[in-house]
C-alpha positions as CSV (number, residue, x, y, z in Angstrom):
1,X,37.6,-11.3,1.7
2,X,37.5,-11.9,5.5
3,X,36.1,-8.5,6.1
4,X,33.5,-9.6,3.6
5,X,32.6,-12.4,5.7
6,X,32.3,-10.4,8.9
7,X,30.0,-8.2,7.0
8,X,28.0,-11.0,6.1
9,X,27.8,-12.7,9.0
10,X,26.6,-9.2,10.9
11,X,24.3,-8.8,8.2
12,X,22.6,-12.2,8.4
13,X,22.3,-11.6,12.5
14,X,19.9,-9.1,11.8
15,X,18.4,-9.5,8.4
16,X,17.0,-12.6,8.7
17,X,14.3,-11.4,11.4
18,X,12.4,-10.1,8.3
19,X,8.7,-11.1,7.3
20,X,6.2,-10.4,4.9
21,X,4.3,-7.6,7.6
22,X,6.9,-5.3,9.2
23,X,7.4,-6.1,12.8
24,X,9.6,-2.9,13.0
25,X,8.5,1.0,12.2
26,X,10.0,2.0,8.6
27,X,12.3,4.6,8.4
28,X,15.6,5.4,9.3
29,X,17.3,3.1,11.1
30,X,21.0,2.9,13.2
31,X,23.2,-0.4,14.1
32,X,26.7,-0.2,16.2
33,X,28.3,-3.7,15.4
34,X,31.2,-4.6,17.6
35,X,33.4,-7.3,16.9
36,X,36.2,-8.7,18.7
37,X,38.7,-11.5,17.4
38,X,38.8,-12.4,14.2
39,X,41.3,-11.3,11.6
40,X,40.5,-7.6,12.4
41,X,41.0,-8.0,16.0
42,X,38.4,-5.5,17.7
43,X,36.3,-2.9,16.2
44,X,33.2,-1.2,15.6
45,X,31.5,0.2,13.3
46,X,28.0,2.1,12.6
47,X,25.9,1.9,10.0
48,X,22.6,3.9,8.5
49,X,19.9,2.2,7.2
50,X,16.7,3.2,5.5
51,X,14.2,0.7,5.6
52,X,11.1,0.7,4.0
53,X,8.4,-2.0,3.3
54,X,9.9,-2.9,0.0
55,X,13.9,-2.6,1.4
56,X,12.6,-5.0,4.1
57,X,10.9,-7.5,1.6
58,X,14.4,-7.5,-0.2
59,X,16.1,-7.9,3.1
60,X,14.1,-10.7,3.9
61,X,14.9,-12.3,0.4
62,X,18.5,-11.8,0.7
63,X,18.8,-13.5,4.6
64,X,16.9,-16.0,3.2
65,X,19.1,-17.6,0.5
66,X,21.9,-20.0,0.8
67,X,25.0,-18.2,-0.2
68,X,27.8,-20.5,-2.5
69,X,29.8,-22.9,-0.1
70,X,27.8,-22.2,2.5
71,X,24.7,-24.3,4.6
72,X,22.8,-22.1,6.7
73,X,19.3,-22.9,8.9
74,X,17.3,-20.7,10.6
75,X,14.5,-21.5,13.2
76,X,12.3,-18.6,14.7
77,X,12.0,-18.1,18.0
78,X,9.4,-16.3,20.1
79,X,10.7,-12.7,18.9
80,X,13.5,-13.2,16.6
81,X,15.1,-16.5,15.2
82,X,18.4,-18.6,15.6
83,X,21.0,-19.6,13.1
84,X,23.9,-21.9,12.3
85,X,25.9,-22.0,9.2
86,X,28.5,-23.7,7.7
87,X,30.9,-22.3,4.6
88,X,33.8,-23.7,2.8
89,X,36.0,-21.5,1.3
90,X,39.3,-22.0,-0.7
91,X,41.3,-21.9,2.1
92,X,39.6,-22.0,5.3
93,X,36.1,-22.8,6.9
94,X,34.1,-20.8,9.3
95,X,31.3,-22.1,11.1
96,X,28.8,-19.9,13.3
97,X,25.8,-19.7,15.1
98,X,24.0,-16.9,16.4
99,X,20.5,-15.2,18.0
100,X,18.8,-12.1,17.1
101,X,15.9,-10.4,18.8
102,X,13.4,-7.7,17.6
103,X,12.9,-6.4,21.4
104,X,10.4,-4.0,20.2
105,X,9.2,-2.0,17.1
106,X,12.1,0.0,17.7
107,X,15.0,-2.3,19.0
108,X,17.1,-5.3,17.2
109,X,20.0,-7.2,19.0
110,X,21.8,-9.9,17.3
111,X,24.9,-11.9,19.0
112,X,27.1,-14.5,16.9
113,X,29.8,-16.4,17.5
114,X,32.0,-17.8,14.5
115,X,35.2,-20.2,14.4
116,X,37.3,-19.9,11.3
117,X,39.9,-21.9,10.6
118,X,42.9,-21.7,8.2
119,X,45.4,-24.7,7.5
120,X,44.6,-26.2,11.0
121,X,44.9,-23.2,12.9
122,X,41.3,-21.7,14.4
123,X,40.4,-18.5,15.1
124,X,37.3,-16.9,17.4
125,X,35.2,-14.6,16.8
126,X,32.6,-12.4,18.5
127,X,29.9,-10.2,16.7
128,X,27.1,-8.2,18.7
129,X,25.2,-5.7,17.0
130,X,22.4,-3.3,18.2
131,X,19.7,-1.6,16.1
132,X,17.7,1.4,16.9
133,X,14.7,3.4,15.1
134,X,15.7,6.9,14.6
135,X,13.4,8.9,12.5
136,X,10.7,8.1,9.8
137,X,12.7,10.3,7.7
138,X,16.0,8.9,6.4
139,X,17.1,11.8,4.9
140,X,20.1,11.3,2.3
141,X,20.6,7.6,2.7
142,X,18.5,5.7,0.4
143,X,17.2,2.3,0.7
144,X,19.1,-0.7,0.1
145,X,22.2,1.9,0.1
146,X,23.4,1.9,3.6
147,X,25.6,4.0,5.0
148,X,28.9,2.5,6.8
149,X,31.2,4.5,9.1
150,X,34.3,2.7,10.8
């Protein structure tokens, strides 16, 4: 479950940049997320993505909705946006806030910072993730299906 939320919260640093019109080239995409604290401690992972105008339309859609327990806002910024959220779950809470940045057509970062806490006891952590363009093919990984290795 925690792992879950992680994943989340690294997805949302970078999926909610999406719009209707693409600011990013479609294709094949790479992220490196590193994250330190937390129940994993440190780690990081890679991940494949192909993104296409529909997968980013769906993207977009997904980043957008409230997820149960959970209160997020967003406000754009000059090239990405800002968030802060706020879930409830059976046992503990976790509250973040974070920044991501399309730097150009071919570049994403996206920085949060979340506090969790479990019966009184809080816990940090630290997510930072880069994007890159790598090809317009994506070869065998298929959109909305992206590819994880730890």
């Amino acid at each position: 479950m925690r792992l879950r939320v992680i994943y989340g919260l690294a997805a949302m640093s970078s999926s909610a940049l999406m719009t209707q019109a693409p600011p990013v080239k479609m294709g094949l995409w790479e992220k490196t997320i590193s994250i330190t604290g937390g129940p994993t401690g440190a780690m990081t992972m890679k991940s494949k993505s192909c993104v296409t105008p529909e997968a980013w339309k769906e993207m977009a859609g997904a980043a957008s909705r409230q997820q149960p327990n959970c209160t997020t806002s967003f406000a754009k910024t000059l090239n990405g946006y800002s968030f802060t959220s706020s879930c409830t779950l059976p046992h503990s809470t976790v509250v973040s806030k974070g920044t991501s940045t399309i730097q150009d057509s071919e570049h994403i970062v996206a920085e949060s910072h979340s506090t969790s806490t479990t019966n009184g006891k809080a816990r940090e952590t630290e997510i930072h993730s880069t994007s890159h363009f790598v090809s317009t093919s994506c070869g065998n990984v298929k959109p909305g299906s992206p590819v994880v290795e730890e």
